[in-house]
Phi, psi and omega in degrees: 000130165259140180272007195257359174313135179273142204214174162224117174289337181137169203197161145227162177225146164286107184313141191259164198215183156283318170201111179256140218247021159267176136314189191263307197300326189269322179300296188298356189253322162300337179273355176256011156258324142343293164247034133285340161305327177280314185255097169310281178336313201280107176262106236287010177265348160313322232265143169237006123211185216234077149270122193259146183181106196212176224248284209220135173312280183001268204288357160250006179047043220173093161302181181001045166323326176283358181275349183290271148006236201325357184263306197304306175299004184064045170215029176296352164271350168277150159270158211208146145182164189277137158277132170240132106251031190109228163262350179269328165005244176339319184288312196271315194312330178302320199270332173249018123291332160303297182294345168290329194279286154014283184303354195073002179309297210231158162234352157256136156225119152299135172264091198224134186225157173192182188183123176231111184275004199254000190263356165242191195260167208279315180296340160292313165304290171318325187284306170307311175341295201277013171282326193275027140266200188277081212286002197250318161215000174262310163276036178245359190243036163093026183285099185230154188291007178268321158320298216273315172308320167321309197289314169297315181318294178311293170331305201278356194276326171309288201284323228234309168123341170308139187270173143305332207262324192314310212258329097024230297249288183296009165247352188256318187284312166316286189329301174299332189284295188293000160301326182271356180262090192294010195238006199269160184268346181279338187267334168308312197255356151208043171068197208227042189268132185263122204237147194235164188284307161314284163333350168254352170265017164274325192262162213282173162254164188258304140203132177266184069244318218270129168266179194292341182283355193259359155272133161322122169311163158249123197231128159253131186198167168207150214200145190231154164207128146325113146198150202214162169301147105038258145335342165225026181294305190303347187265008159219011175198163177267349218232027196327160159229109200267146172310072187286318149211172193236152170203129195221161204228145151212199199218178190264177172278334176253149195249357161267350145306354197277285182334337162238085212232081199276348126354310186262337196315124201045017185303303223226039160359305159295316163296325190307319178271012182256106213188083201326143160248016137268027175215126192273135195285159171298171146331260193282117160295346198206120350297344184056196171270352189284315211260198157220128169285306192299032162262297201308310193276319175309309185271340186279353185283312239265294170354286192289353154295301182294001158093043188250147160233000166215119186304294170353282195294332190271357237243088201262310186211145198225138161205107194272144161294083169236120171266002174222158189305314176331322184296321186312290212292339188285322180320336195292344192265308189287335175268020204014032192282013147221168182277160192308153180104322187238048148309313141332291175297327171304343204237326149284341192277349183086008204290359181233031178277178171288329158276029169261182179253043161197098186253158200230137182048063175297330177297008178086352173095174170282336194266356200196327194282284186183143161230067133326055256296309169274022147252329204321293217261022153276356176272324206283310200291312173322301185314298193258017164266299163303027184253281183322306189260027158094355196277352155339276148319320164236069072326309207258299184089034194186112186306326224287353151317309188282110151301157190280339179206066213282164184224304170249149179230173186238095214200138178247135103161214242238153148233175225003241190250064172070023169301326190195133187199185190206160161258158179197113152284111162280173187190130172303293183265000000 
């Protein structure tokens, strides 16, 4: 047996909102008191560091914030320290507790993220935000991520053929996912009324192609995770959920380098050529501006541990780091559960509903669930750990979430416009 095999044990969280009128500090301390409610066994003096892992000082008004933290939870005699990447924050806290665990350093490690987006007004937020792009030439000529993601969208929609209704479709399915979620911010703010695609041409736009349902929350929230080796696992959960494989990525910073993207340049061969032929090719075809490449080197990392060779099929359920719907559909491609081009079809044929056979952001997503930032992909990671161990229904208090026998998951992600990211295979067994 290795014992160095890695697990996520249980977690809790502070539902995340549009604006929560605790601190940042008091959210992390009800979601770690939580989830000692949840983990009997754990006597938190057990924990043998502390990975910390929020997005931006900006937005917390507050340098080295995680020293805060970790003082506030009673866990300032450990070591400790924060992870940044972006929107991959959470997602990398995850992967450099898993390799800490991994090395044989340690065998408890807390995992703990947060993001409070309210303490400033929502056009400031996007302004900090849109600093973890290129302040040197993309945001000084007016660049915020809803432009820039706007653009990629338009681009793969030019090449590849998806509509508005497509892009419809995946926010009406989120949407519809997160009514069943009591911790989701779409059902705090409108309750558990189910939505249509007439409805979603109501609302307004942001940039288009993307209306406001198809854009990432402004979120405050916070989420702790458990995770241990092997050797102390069965002594804090019944139900692990194990690391089956890890895989991380980057990019050029700009997304208009992609087109010349030399690095990647003949990587992916099969892609290069799946490639309208009215439209004269780039250098690099592939990722280009449509796709994103760190997802593509990421899951081919992530695969090949877990031993996956056909995703579709190996797969039970996914919760992708799309903070705008475009991304969802494009990751479908970049992650291979279809060939480049026919994301669109996974979202007409449903093959990514909740009755499909691959369903994606049952937790409703960034878009519907919560994207606190330095949580997201710890809310998520939550989400497909009660997935894996049948815990939905009384998580929840509502079935209508829970597959019948999920055995692998999936979870992704990305910081800026897919400049640098990661993959993470889960396992029942």
């Amino acid at each position: 047996m290795d014992d160095r095999r890695v697990a996520v044990l249980g977690g809790g969280l502070y539902r995340p909102d549009r604006v929560r009128y605790e601190n940042a500090e008091e959210g992390v301390a009800m979601a770690f008191r939580r989830m000692l409610d949840d983990i009997p066994n754990l006597d938190p003096r057990q924990i043998q560091f502390v990975q910390s892992s929020y997005f931006s000082d900006h937005l917390n008004q507050q340098l080295c914030m995680a020293w805060i933290i970790q003082d506030y939870i009673g866990q300032h005699r450990k070591g400790g320290y924060r992870v940044e990447a972006g929107g991959s924050t959470p997602l990398d806290a995850i992967i450099n507790a898993y390799f800490l665990i991994k090395s044989g350093y340690f065998d408890l490690v807390l995992v703990v993220g947060w993001e409070w987006m309210s303490e400033v007004d929502t056009a400031t937020t996007n302004e900090f935000i849109a600093s973890a792009s290129d302040t040197d030439w993309d945001f000084t000529v007016g660049g915020y991520y809803n432009g820039y993601y706007a653009a990629l969208e338009t681009r793969h929609m030019q090449l590849y053929g998806e509509t508005i209704e497509d892009l419809g479709r995946i926010a009406v399915k989120n949407r519809n996912n997160a009514v069943h979620n009591p911790y989701s911010q779409w059902r705090s703010e409108h309750g558990t009324k189910y939505v249509t695609l007439d409805d979603y041409y109501k609302d307004r736009i942001i940039a288009w192609p993307y209306r406001r349902w198809n854009c990432a929350l402004i979120s405050e929230g916070a989420c702790c995770l458990l995770m241990g080796s092997e050797k102390v696992a069965k002594r804090y959960s019944d139900n692990p959920m194990w690391v089956a494989g890890v895989g991380l990525g980057t990019d050029s910073m700009r997304p208009g380098d992609r087109l010349v993207d030399w690095p990647f340049h003949g990587v992916y061969k099969a892609d290069e050529k799946i490639y309208p032929e009215n439209i004269e090719k780039p250098i690099t075809p592939y990722p280009e501006m449509a796709n994103f490449g760190f997802a593509r080197e990421a899951a081919t990392q992530a695969y090949a541990q877990a031993g996956i060779t056909h995703p579709l099929k190996e797969i039970d359920v996914a919760e992708l780091f799309a903070p705008y719907d475009g991304v969802e559909l494009c990751l479908y491609e970049d992650l291979m559960f279809c060939p480049r081009g026919e994301g669109k079809t996974l979202v007409r044929e449903r093959v990514v509903e909740r009755d499909g056979e691959l369903p994606c952001q049952l937790s409703g997503g960034l878009t519907a669930f919560a994207h606190p930032v330095g949580a997201t992909s710890l809310l998520q990671t939550l989400f497909l750990y009660w997935q894996l161990a049948g815990l939905i229904p009384k998580k929840f208090g509502d079935s209508a979430l829970q597959l019948p026998n999920p055995r692998k998951a999936l979870i992704t992600g990305h910081g800026g416009t897919g400049c640098q990211g990661g993959v993470i295979i889960y396992s029942k067994d």
